[in-house]
C-alpha positions as CSV (number, residue, x, y, z in Angstrom):
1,X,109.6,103.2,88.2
2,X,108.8,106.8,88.5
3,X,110.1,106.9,91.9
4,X,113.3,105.5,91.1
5,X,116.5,106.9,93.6
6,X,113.8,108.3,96.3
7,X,113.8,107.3,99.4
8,X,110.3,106.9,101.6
9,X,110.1,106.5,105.3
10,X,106.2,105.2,106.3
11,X,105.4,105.1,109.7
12,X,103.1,101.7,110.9
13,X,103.8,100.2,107.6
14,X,104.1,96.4,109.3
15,X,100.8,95.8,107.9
16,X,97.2,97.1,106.8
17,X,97.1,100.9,104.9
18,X,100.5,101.7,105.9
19,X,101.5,98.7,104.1
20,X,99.6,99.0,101.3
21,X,101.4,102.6,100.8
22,X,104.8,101.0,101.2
23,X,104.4,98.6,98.2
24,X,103.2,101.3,96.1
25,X,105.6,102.8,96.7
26,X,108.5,100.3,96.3
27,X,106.7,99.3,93.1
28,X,107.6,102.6,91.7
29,X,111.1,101.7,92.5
30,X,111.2,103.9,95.8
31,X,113.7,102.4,98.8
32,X,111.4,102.1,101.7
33,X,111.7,102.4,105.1
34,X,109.0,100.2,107.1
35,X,108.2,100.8,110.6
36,X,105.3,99.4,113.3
37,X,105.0,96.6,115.9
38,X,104.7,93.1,115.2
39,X,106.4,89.8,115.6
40,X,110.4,90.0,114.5
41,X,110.7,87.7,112.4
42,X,107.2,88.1,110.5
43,X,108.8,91.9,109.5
44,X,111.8,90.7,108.6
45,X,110.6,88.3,106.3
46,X,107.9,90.8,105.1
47,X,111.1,93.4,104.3
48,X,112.7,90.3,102.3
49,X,110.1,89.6,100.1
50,X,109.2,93.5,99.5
51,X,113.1,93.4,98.1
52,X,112.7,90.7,96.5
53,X,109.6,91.2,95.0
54,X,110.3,94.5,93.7
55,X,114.0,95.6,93.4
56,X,114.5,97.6,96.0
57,X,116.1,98.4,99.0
58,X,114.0,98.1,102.3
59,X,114.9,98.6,105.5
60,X,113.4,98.4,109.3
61,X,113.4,99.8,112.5
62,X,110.9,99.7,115.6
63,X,110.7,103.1,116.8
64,X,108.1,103.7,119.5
65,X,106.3,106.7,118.2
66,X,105.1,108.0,121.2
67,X,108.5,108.9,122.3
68,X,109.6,112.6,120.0
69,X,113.6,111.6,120.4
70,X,112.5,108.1,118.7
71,X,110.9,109.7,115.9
72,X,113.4,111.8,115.2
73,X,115.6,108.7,115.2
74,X,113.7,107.4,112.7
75,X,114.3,109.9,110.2
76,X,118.0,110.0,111.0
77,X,117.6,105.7,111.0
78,X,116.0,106.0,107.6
79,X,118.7,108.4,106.2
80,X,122.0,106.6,107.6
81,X,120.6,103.5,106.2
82,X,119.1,104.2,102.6
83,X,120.8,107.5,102.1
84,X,118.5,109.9,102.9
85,X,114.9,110.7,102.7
86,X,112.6,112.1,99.7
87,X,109.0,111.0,101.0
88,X,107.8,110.2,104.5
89,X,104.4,108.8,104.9
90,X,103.0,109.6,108.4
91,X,100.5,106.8,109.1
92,X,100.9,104.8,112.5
93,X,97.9,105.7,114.5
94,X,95.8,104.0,117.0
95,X,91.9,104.4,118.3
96,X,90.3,104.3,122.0
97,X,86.0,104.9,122.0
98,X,84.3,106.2,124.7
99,X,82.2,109.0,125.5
100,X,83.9,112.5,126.5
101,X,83.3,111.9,130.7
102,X,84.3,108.7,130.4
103,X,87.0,108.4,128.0
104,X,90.6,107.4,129.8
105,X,93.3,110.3,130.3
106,X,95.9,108.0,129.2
107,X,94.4,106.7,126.1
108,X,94.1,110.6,125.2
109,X,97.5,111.2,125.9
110,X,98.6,108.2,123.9
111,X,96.1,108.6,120.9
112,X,97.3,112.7,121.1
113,X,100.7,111.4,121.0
114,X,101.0,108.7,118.2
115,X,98.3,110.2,115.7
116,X,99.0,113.7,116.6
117,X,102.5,114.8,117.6
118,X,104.4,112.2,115.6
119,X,103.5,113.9,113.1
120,X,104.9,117.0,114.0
121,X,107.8,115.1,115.1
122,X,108.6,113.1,111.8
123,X,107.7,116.5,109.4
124,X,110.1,118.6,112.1
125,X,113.0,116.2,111.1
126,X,112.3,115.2,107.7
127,X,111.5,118.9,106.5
128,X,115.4,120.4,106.6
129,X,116.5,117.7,104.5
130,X,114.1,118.2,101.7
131,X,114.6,121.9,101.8
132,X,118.5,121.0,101.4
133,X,117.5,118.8,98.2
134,X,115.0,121.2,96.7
135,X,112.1,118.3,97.1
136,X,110.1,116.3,99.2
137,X,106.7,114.9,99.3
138,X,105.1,114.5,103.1
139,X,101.8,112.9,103.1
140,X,99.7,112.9,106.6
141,X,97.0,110.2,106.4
142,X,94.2,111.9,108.4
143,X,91.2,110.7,108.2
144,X,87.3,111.8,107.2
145,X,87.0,112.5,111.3
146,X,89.8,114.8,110.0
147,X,86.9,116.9,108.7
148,X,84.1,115.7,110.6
149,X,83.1,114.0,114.5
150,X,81.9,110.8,115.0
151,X,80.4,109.9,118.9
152,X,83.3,108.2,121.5
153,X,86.2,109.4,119.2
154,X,87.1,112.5,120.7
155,X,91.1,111.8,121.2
156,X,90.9,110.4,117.8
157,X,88.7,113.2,116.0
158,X,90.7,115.8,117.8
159,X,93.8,114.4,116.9
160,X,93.0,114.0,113.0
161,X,91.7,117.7,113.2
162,X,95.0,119.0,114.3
163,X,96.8,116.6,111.3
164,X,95.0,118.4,109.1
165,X,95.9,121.8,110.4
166,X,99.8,120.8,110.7
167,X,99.4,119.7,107.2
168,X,98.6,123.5,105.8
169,X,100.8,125.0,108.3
170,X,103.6,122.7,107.0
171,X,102.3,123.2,103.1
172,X,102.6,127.3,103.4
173,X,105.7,127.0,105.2
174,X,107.1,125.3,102.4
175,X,105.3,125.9,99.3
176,X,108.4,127.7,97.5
177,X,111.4,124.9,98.8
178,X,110.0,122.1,96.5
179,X,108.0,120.7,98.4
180,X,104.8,119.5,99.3
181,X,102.6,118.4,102.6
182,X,99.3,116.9,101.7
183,X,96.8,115.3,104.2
184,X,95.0,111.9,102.7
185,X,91.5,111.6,104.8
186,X,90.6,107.9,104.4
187,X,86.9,106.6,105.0
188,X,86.6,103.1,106.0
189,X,89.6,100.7,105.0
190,X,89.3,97.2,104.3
191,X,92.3,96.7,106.7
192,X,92.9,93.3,108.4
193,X,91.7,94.7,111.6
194,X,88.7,95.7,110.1
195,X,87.9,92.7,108.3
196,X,88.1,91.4,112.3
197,X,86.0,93.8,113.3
198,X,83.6,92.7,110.4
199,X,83.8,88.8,111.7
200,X,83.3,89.8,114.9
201,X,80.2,92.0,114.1
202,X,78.7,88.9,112.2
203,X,79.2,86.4,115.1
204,X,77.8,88.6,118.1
205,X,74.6,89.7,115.4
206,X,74.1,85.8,114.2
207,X,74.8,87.4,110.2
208,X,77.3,86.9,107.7
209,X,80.4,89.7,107.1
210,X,78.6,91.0,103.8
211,X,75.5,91.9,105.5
212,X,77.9,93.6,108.3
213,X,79.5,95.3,105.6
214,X,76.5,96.8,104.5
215,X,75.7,97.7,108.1
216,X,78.7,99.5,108.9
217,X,78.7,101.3,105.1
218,X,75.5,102.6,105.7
219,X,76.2,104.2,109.0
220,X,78.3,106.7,107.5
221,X,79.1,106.5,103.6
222,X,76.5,106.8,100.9
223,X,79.2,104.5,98.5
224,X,78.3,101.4,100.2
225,X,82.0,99.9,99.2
226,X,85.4,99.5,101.3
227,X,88.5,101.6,99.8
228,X,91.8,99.4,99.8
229,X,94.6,99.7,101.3
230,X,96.3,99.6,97.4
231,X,93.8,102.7,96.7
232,X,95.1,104.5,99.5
233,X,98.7,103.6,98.0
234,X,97.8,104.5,94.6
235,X,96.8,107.7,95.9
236,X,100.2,108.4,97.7
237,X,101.9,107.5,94.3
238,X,99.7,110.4,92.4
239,X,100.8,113.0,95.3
240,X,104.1,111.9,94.8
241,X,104.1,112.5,90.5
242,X,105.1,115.0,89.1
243,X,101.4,115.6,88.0
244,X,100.7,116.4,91.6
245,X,103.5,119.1,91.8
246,X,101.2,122.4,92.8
247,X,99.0,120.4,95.1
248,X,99.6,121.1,98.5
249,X,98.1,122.0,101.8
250,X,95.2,120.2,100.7
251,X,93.0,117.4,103.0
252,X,92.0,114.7,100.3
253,X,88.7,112.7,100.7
254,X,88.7,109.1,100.1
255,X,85.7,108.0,101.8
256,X,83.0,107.2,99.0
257,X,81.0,110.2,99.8
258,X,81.2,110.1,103.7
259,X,81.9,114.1,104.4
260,X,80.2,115.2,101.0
261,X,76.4,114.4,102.8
């Protein structure tokens, strides 16, 4: 419970990495506020059993992300109802391929606007009240095209470039009021969506998931394994220690190896 009495706001928590960081979180005795889309009563029983299960005090609320006064709600949301906010966990993002001439103005614009400038929202309204408490932990999950490009992703690459730079602009900005702004830079997540993916793969290719596994590994990371949505979570739970207390401005890799080759 070494997050007892702190309060964490993650953005897209509803499900996959987001809510892997959540119930990290919560099991270090954190309150938690979730946020992403989904069906209503699937999240509010999900918010049940995270109380339940761990002790804490979750709450919920549907903020469209794309929209900077509804981020900014969010964070007042998250402090009117659990009494104020220690950690947020900017996370919600969404992806769009296609190559540069053809790619769609408004999936840029909303890629841009969810994986990019909520960010910058949710750390602009979060930020004074950790200055006014001495603390606070912000953690941007970028991504490994945080650091490098992959072909048809060019909203999403650009998007978790600019993460990363908001992350060490945030960091210096407040490297001396207690707190700290760390990107995490995930490779590829065992996620529900990409366990889909995965299915998917195998029934268009006549294979089986493993072998599409393999496939998908190979194309980018020399650790031919998945990270989980709980690693990811563990991680946010190390940035948030006390161990982790000079550690900021930092992107950190997660990717079995992807941007080290």
């Amino acid at each position: 419970m070494g997050l007892k009495n702190k309060v964490a706001l993650v953005t897209g928590s509803t499900s996959g990495i987001g809510l892997g960081i959540a119930r990290a979180l919560a099991a270090e005795g954190a309150s938690v506020m979730l946020n992403g889309f989904g069906d209503a009563g699937e999240i509010e029983a999900l918010r049940v059993s995270l109380e339940k299960e761990f002790s804490v005090k979750v709450a919920y609320y549907d903020a469209d992300l794309s929209k900077p006064d509804q981020v900014a709600g969010l964070v007042q949301k998250t402090q009117d109802k659990l009494g104020g906010i220690d950690i947020l966990v900017n996370n919600a993002g969404i992806q769009f391929t296609a190559p540069v001439e053809e790619f769609p103005e408004a999936k840029w614009d909303a890629i841009i606007a969810i994986n990019l400038s909520a960010v910058f929202h949710g750390m602009k309204a979060a930020i004074p009240a950790m200055k006014k408490n001495k603390w606070g932990r912000i953690i941007n999950i970028a991504s490994a095209h945080g650091l490098v490009a992959s072909p048809h992703k060019v909203a999403y690459v650009a998007a978790k470039h600019g993460v990363v730079g908001a992350t060490k602009v945030a960091a210096v900005e407040t490297a001396n009021d207690g707190i700290t702004v760390n990107a995490i830079c995930p490779g590829w997540v065992l996620t529900p969506l990409v366990q889909k993916q995965l299915e998917d793969r195998a029934k268009e290719a006549g294979t089986d998931v493993d072998t599409e596994k393999k496939k998908m590994l190979q194309e980018t990371q020399p650790m031919l394994k998945f990270s989980t949505p709980e690693e990811i979570g563990a991680l946010v739970v190390f940035l948030c220690s006390d161990g982790a207390a000079t550690m900021t401005g930092a992107p950190i890799s997660i990717d079995g190896g992807w941007v080290a080759h």
